[in-house]
C-alpha positions in Angstrom: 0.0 0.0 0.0 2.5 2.5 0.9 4.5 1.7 -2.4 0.9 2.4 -4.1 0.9 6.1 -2.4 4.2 6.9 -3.3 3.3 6.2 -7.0 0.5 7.9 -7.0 2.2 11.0 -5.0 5.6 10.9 -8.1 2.7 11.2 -10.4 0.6 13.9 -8.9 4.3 15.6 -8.7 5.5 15.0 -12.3 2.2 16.1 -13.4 2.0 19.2 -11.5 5.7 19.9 -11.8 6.5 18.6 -15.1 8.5 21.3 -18.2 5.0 23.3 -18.9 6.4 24.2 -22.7 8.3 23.7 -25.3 9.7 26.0 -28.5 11.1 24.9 -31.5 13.2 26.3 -34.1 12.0 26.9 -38.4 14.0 24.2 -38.8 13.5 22.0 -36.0 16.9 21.7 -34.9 17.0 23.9 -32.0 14.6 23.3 -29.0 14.0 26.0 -25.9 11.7 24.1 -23.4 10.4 26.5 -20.5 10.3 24.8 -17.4 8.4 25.4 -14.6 8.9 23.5 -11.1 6.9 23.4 -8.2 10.4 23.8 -5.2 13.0 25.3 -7.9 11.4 27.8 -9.9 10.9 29.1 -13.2 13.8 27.5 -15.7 14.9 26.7 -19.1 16.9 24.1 -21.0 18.1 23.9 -24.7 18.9 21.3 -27.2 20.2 21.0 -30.7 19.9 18.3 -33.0 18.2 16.0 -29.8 21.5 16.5 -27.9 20.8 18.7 -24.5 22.9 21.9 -25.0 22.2 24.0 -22.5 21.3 22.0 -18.9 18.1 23.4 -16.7 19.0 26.6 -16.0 17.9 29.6 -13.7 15.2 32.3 -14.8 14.0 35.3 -12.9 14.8 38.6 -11.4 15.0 40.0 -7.9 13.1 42.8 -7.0 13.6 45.8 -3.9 10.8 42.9 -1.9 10.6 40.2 -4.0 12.8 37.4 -5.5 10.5 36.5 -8.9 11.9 33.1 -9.5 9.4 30.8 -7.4 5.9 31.3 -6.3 4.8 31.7 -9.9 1.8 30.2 -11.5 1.3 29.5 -15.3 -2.1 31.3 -16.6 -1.0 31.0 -20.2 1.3 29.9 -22.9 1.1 31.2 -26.4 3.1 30.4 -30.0 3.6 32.6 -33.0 5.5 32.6 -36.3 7.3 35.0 -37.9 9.2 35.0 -40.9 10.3 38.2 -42.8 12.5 39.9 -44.5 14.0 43.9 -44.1 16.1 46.1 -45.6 18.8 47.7 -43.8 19.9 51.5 -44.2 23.2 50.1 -44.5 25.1 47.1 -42.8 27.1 44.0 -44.0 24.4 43.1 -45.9 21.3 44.4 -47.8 18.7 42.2 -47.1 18.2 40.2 -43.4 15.5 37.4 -43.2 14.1 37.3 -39.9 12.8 33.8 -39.6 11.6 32.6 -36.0 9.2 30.5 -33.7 8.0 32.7 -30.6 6.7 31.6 -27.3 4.8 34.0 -24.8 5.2 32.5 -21.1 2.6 34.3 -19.3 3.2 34.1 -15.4 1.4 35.6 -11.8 3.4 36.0 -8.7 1.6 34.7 -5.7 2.1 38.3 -4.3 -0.5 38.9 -7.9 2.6 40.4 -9.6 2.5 39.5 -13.6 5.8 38.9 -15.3 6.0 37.3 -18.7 8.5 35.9 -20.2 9.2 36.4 -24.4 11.3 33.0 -26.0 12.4 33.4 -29.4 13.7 30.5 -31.1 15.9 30.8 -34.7 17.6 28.5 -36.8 21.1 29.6 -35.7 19.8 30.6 -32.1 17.5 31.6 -29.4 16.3 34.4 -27.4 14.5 35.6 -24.1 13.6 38.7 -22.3 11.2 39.0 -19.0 7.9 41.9 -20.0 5.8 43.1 -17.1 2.7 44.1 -18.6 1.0 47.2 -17.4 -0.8 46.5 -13.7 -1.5 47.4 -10.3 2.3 47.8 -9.7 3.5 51.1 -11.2 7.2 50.6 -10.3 9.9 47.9 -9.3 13.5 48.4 -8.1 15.8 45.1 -9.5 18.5 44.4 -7.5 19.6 41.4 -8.9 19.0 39.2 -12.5 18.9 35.6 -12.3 19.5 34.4 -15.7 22.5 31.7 -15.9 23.7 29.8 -19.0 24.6 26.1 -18.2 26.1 24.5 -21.2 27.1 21.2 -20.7 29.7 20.9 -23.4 33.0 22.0 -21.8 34.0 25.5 -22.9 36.3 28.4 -23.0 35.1 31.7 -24.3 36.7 34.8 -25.2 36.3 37.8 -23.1 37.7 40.9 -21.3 37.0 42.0 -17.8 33.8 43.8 -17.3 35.8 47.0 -15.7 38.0 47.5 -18.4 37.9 51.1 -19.2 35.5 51.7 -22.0 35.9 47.7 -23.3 39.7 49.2 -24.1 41.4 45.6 -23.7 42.9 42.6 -25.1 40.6 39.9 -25.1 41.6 36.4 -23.7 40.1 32.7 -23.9 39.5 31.6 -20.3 37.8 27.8 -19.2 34.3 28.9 -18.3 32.8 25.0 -18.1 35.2 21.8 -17.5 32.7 19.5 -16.2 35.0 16.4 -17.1 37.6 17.7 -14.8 38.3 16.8 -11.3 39.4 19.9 -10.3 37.3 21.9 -12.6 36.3 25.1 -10.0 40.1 25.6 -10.1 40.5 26.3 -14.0 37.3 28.6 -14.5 37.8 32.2 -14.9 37.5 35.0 -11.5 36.9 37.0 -13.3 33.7 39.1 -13.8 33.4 39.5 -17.5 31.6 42.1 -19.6 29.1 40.9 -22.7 29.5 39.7 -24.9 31.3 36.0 -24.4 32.4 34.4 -28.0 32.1 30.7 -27.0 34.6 27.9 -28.5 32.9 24.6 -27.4 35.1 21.6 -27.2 33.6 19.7 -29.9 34.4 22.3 -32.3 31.3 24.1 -32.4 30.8 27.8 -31.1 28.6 30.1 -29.2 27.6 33.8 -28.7 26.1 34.9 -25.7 25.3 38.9 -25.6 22.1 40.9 -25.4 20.1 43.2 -27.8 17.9 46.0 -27.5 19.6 47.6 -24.4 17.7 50.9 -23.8 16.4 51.5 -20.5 18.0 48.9 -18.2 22.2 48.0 -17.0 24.4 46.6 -19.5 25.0 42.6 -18.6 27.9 41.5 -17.1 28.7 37.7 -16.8 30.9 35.5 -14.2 31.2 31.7 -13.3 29.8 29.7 -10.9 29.5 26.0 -10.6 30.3 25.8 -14.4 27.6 28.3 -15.3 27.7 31.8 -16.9 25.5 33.6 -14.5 24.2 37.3 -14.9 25.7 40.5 -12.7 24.0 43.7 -14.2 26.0 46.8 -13.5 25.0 48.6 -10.6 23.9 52.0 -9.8 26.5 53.9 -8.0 25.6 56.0 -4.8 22.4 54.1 -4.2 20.8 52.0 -1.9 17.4 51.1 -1.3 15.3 51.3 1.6 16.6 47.5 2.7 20.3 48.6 1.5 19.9 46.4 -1.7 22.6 47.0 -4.4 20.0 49.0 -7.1 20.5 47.5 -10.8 17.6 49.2 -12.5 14.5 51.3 -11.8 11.8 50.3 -14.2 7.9 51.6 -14.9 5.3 49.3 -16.0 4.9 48.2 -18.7 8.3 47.6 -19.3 10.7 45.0 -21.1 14.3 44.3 -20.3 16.7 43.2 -23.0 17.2 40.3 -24.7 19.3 37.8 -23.8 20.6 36.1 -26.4 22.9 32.9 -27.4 24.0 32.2 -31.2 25.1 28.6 -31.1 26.4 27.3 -34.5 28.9 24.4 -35.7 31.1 26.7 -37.3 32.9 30.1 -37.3 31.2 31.5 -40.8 28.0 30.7 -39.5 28.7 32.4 -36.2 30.0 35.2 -37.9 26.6 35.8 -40.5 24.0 35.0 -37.7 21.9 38.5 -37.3 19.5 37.2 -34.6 21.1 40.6 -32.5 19.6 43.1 -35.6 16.2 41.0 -35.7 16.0 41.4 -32.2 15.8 44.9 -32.3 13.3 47.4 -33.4 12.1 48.2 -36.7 13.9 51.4 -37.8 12.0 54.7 -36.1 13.6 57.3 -38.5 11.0 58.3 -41.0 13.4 59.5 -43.8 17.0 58.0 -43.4 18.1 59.4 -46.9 20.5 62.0 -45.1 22.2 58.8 -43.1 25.1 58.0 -45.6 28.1 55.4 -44.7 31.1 57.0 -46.1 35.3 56.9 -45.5 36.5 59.6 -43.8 40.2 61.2 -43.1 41.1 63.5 -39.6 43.4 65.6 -37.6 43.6 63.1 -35.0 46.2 60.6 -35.3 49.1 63.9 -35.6 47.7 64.2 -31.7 48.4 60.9 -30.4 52.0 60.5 -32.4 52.3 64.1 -30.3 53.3 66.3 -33.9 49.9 67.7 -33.2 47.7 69.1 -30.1 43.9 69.2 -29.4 44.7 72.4 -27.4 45.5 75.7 -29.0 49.0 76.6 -29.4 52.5 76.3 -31.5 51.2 72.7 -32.8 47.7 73.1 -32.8 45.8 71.0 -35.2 42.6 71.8 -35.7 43.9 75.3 -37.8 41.5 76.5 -40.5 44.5 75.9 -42.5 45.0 72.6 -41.3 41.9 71.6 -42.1 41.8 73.0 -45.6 44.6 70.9 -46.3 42.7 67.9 -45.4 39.8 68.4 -46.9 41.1 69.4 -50.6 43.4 65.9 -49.7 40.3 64.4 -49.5 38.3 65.6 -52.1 41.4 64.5 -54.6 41.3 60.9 -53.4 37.5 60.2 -53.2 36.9 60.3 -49.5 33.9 61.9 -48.2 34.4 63.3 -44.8 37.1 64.8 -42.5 37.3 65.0 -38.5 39.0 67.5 -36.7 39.1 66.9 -33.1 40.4 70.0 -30.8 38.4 72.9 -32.8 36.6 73.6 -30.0 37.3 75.8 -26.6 38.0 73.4 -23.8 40.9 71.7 -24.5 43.5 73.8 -22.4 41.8 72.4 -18.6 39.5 69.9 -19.7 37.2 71.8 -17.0 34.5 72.3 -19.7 34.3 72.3 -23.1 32.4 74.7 -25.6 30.8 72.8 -28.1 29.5 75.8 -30.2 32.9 78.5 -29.7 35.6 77.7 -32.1 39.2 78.5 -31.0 40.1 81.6 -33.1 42.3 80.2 -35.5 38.7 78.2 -36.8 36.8 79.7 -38.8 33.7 77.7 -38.8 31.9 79.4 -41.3 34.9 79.7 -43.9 35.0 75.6 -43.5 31.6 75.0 -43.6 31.0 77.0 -46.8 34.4 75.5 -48.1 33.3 71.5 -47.4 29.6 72.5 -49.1 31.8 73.7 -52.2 34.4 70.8 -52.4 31.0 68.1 -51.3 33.6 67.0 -48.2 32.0 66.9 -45.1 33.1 67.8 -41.8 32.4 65.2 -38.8 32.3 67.3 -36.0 34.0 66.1 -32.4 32.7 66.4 -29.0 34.6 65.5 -26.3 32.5 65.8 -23.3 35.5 64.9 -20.9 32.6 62.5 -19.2 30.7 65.3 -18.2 27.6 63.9 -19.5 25.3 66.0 -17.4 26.2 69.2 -19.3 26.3 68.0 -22.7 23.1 66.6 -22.0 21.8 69.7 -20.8 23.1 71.6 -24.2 22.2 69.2 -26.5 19.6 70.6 -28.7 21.9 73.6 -29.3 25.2 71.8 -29.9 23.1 70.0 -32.3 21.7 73.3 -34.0 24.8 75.0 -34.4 26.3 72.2 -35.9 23.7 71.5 -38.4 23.7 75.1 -39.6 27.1 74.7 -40.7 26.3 71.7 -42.4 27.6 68.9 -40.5 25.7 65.9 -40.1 28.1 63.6 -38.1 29.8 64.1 -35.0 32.0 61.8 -33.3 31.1 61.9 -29.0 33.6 61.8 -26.4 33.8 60.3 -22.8 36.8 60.1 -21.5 36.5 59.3 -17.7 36.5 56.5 -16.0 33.2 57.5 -14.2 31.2 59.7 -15.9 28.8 61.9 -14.5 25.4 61.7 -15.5 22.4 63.7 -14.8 21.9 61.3 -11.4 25.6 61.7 -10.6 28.8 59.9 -11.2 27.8 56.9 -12.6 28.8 53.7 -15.1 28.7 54.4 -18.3 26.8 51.7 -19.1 24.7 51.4 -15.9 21.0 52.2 -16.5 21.6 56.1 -16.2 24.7 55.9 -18.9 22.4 53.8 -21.2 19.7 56.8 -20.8 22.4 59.1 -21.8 23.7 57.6 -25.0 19.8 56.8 -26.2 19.1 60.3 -25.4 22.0 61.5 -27.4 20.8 59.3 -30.6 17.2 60.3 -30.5 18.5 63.9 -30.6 20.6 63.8 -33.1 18.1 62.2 -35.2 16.0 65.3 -35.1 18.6 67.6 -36.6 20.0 65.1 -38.9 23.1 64.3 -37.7 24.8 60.4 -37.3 26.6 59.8 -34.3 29.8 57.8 -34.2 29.9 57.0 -29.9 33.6 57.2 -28.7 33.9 55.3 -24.8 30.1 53.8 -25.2 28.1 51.2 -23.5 28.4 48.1 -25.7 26.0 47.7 -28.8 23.5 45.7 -29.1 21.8 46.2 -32.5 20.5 49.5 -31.7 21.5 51.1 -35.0 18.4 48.8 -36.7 16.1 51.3 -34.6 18.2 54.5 -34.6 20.5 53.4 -37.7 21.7 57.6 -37.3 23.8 55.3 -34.6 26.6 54.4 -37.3 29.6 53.5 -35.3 30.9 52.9 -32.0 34.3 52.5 -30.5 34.8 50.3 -27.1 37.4 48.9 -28.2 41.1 48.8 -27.6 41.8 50.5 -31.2 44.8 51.7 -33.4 45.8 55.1 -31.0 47.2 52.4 -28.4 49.9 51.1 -30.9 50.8 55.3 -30.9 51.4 55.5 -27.1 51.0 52.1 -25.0 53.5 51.2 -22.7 53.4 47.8 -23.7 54.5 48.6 -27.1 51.1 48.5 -28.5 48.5 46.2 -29.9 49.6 42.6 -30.2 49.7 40.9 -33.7 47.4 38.4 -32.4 44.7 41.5 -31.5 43.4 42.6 -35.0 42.4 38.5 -35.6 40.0 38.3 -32.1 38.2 41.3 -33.0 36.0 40.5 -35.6 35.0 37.5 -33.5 34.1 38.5 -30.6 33.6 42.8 -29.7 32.7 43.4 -33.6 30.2 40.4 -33.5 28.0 43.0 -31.4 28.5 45.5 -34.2 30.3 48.3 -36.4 33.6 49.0 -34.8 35.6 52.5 -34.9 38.7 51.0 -35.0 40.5 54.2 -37.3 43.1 51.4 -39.0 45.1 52.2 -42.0 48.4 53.7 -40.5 51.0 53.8 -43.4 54.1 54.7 -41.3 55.1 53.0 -38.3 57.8 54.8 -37.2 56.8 57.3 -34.4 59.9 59.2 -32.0 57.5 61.1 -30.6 56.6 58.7 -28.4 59.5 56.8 -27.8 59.9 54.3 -24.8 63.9 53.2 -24.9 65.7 55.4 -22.8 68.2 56.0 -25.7 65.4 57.9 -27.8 65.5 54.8 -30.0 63.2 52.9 -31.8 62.4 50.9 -34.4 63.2 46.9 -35.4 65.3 46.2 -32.6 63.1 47.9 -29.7 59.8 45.6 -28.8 58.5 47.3 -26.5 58.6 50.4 -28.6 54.7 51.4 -29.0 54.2 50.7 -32.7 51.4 48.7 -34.6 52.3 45.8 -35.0 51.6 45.4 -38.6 52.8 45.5 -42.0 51.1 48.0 -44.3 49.4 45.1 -46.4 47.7 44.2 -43.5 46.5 47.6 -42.2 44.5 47.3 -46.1 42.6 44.4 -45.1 41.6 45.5 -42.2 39.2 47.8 -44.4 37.4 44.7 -45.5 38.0 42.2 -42.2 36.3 45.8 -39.2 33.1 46.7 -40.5 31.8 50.2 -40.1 30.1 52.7 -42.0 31.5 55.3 -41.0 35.0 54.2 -41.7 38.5 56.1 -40.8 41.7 56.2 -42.9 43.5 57.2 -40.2 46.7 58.3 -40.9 48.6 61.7 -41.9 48.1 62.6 -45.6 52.0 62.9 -46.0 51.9 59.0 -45.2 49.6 58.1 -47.9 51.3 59.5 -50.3 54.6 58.0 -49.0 52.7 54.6 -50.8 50.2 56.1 -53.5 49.9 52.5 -55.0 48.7 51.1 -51.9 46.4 54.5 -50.8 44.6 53.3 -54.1 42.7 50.6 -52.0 41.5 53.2 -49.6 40.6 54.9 -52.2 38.6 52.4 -53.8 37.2 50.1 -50.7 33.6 51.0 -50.3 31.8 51.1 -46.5 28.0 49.8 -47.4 28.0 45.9 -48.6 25.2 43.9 -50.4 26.5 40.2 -48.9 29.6 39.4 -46.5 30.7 36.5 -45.4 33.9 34.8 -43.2 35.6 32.7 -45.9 38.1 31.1 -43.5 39.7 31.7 -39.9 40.0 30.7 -36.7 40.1 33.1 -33.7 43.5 34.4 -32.7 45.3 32.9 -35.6 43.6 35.0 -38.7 40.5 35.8 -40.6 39.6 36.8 -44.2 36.4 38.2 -44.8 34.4 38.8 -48.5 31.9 41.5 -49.1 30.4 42.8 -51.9 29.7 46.2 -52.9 26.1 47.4 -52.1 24.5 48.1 -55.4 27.0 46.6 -57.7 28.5 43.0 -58.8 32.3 44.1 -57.7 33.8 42.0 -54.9 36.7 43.1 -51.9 38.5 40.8 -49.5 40.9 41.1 -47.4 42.8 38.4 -44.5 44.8 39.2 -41.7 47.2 37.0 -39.8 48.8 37.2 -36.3 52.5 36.8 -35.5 52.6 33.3 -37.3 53.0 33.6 -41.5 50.4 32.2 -42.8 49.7 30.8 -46.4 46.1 30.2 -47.3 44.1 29.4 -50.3 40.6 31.0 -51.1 38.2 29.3 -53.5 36.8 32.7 -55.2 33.6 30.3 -55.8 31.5 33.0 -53.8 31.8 35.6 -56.4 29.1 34.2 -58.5 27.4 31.9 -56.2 26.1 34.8 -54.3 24.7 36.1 -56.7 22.9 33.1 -57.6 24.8 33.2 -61.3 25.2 30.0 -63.3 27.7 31.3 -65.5 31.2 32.0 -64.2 31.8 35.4 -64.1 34.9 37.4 -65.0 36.5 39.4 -62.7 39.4 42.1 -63.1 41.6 41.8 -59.9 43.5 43.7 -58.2 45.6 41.9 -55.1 47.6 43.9 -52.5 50.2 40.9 -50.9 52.7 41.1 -48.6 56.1 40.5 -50.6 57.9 37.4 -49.6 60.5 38.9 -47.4 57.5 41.0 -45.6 58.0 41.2 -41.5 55.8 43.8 -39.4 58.5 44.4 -37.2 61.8 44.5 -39.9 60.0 45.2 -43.0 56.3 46.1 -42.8 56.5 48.3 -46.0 57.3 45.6 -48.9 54.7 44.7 -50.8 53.7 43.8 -54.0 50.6 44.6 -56.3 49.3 42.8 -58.7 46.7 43.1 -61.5 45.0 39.7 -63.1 42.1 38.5 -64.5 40.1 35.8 -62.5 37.1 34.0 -62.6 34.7 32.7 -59.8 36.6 28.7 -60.9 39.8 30.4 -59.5 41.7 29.4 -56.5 43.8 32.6 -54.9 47.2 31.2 -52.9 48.4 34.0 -51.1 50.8 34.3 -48.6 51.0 36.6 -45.1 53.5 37.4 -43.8 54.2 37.8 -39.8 51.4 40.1 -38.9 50.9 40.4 -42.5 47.3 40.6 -44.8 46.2 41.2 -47.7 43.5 43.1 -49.7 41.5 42.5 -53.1 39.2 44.0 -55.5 37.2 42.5 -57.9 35.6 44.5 -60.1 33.6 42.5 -62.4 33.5 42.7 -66.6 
């Protein structure tokens, strides 16, 4: 009899308690099953191809007075289907499908609190955020997210520290899951890290785990615990609540946190091309985008950090109306579209507060403006805020006014301070109050017409598909620390994580193209030295070759040529690429690489049938062949094509550090049958155009 109860009582349980849903992807491959359990809470698990990818893992929030992972009860589940396709105002490619299975998870807290939960499953991926609907509760303070990721496959994943300065680091692979090993806890990362995680699986697979749609709510931070990535949003600073709780976020109802969001895919191309981050977002809010134009641009900024420049006024000031002239007639002679002048503005001498709308006198704002609407240059203007977000805030409809009177319709923002301070404060900069700032900024500059490149931003997360006036971002350790690091500069190995991990969550001011490496200026050996025999010298660590397929390998739209016009035209043969190398693409895609080792990326030309590509490799030579089967596949051709091509290669005795300038340049005629061989050199690349007949 009592084995009869106890039956009966592991039924009533499994019954009661048992995974309440489940959510497939198009294709059937993927599976997200919600899970809810009567003594642990609200979960999820995930599988791929029947094989259980991510274990039952933890859902839920925590609240000011409430911790919203038990007590829940299910009132209602319900499934859509989507599948679409958009058209981006610019981006890697033209035309994103957005093909998915959704899952509303509609929940009541047994206080009568309502929190949903959105699933989105996709072929390459899946998705989740938690929506309270509007209700009796007007307001919550979360104090804590309890989202984890549990893979069960052991792991390491790529990542930087979550308080690295404005994401200004050199990303590392750390264990984050060794659940084969004894000692396991020992090997796993201390570190807290910032989002987003690019994931090498031990089977050879990969993952992505990041959020979109970041608006109103703390950027996510991830650390490890019992072989799980588990969630630690960044906190307000200088508050507490009533209970002293550590405050995350103050939210309104209704209101919908970010997505959180893992690409999982069995190889690196398809990792690369997986846009679930764009579909995730918005639909574009910017009735007419025809004044948002990608487009190369030149600037009186790297002269500063090689220190034959200054921002401030004085003997070697800059940003000169003479200066500037020279730049932009440069410009206008070799097809690029845009110059930046950073230091034009009052400010510069204390950094106590700068003038966004007073020129020094030796600018003559109106002189240029009238002088880039005559040449058709434009001017990106620069604002350095010095982290004093508060103020430019406060000023930002008539910065914005000025500067669209004179014709300039991109500005490039500024925050350089660790902690800047926001309108509640000193804050992160991508806390809740930071993230209001920079959406602020975007939905301003849309009025006026202007496209803001972010300098020391919050992360993105596909934000530009809503706001695509949003065309860049930096938050990145980029090409100034190879002028001025103590360390000697940015490792060979640097420029071939990137495009794997920071510029997977999107367009990536980067500023490469540096055509002479020697720099005194900043010289580290005590002898005033530098040069082959010096290391630690700061230097990029590059040869020319591969500072041109960096063009093609960083996406952004707004892309920098970075480097002093007296440089270029040390090479004119090689500036040609520069010259040529569009910013807007119809198709892209990773053609080989491996993360740390190299990369060489494909994109064609929005608009037109022409191919570039260009590879990158890290200290190691490197000799690869590239099937050029793409160039007509892509576009769907049966007949091969033919293709004149032009092929920027490292020369065979090429060296970044002894010989980054030899090169060679070569004109053929391929077809899409042909195989390229090609060698790189150490730190070496390469770059290609195909323009088709």
């Amino acid at each position: 009899m009592k084995r009869f109860f106890y039956f009966v009582a592991v039924c009533l349980f499994m019954t009661a308690c048992k995974p309440s849903s489940e959510l497939s992807s198009p294709d059937g491959t993927l599976t997200v099953r919600f899970e809810h359990y009567c003594s642990q809470g609200i979960a999820y698990s995930v599988y791929q191809n029947g094989e259980n990818i991510i274990e039952s893992s933890p859902l839920g929030l925590v609240t000011e007075n409430l911790t919203l992972q038990k007590g829940f009860h299910l009132k209602h589940i319900k499934h859509t289907h989507s599948n679409s396709q958009w058209e981006t105002v610019w981006g890697e490619e033209r035309l994103i499908t957005d093909h998915h299975n959704a899952m509303l998870v509609e929940l009541e807290h047994e206080t009568g609190l309502r929190m949903n939960i959105e699933f989105r499953a996709f072929n390459d991926g899946f998705a989740f955020r938690y929506i309270f609907p509007k209700q009796a509760t007007k307001s919550l303070i979360i104090t804590d997210e309890l989202t984890a990721y549990r893979f069960t496959k052991d792991a390491e994943a790529w990542s930087i520290p979550w308080r690295t300065e404005y994401y200004e680091g050199l990303w590392h692979k750390r264990t984050i899951n060794n659940s084969q090993s004894s000692n396991a806890e020992s090997q796993l990362t201390t570190d807290t890290l910032c989002s987003p995680v690019t994931i090498e699986f031990a089977d050879g697979t990969y993952g992505f785990v990041h959020e979109a749609a970041l608006t109103d709510y703390p950027a996510q931070n991830l650390y490890v615990r019992e072989g799980a990535l588990r969630t630690y949003l960044t906190p307000w600073m200088n508050k507490q609540t009533a209970n002293n709780q550590e405050p995350k976020a103050f939210v309104k109802t209704p209101f919908s946190t970010p997505w959180r969001m893992v690409i999982l895919t069995k190889t690196l191309p398809e990792l690369v091309a997986s846009r679930i981050m764009l579909n995730l977002n918005e639909p574009c809010k910017i009735e007419d985008t025809s004044w948002i134009k990608p487009m190369k641009f030149m600037g009186i900024w790297w002269g500063m950090h090689v220190k034959t420049m200054t921002w401030e006024q004085g003997p070697k000031h800059g940003a000169t109306t003479e200066n500037m002239e020279r730049y932009m007639r440069f410009a206008k002679e070799h097809g690029i579209q845009a110059v930046l002048a950073e230091g034009w503005n009052k400010g510069w001498e204390d950094w106590k507060h700068f003038d966004f709308t007073t020129p020094y006198d030796d600018w003559n704002m109106d002189y240029l403006s009238r002088l880039a609407s005559e040449l058709g240059v434009q001017i990106v203007g620069h604002n350095e805020t010095g982290g004093n977000a508060a103020d430019y805030e406060k000023d930002l409809d008539s910065i914005y006014r000025y500067h669209a009177l004179h014709g300039i319709h991109a500005i490039k923002t500024g925050y350089v301070a660790p902690i800047i301070r926001t309108v509640d404060g000193l804050q992160w900069n991508k806390g809740q109050s930071g993230v209001r700032h920079y959406r602020k900024v975007i939905e301003t500059a849309a009025k006026y017409q202007i496209m803001i490149d972010n300098h020391e931003p919050v992360m993105p997360t596909g934000l530009q598909r809503t706001y695509p006036n949003l065309v860049t971002q930096e938050g990145v350790r980029g090409q100034e620390w190879n002028a001025w690091s103590a360390d000697g500069g940015n490792p060979c190995e640097h420029v071939t994580v990137l495009p794997f991990t920071r510029i997977m969550a999107g367009p990536v001011d980067f500023t490469p193209g540096v055509f002479h490496f020697e720099n005194p200026g900043n010289a580290i050996d005590p002898t005033g030295t530098r040069g082959t025999a010096d290391l630690n010298a700061p230097r990029v660590h590059a040869t020319l070759m591969n500072q041109l397929g960096l063009f093609v390998c960083f996406y952004s739209p707004l892309q920098m040529a970075c480097d002093l016009p007296e440089h270029y035209m040390e090479h004119p043969d090689a500036f040609s690429f520069i010259e040529h190398v569009p910013c807007n693409w119809e198709r892209s895609l990773l053609v080989d690489g491996k993360i740390g080792d190299f990369c060489i990326f494909a994109r064609q030309e929005r608009g037109t049938n022409n191919w570039y590509l260009g590879g990158v490799t890290d200290e190691e030579p490197r000799e690869v062949s590239i099937p050029l089967s793409f160039l007509d596949e892509q576009n769907g051709n049966t007949q091969t094509g033919q293709y004149k091509a032009v092929l920027y290669l490292d020369a065979e005795d090429a060296e970044w550090m002894s010989r980054p300038y030899a090169y060679n340049i070569k004109e053929i005629e391929l077809t899409s049958a042909d195989t390229l061989h090609i060698r790189m050199a150490s730190g070496g690349g390469f770059a290609a155009e195909f323009i088709c007949r």
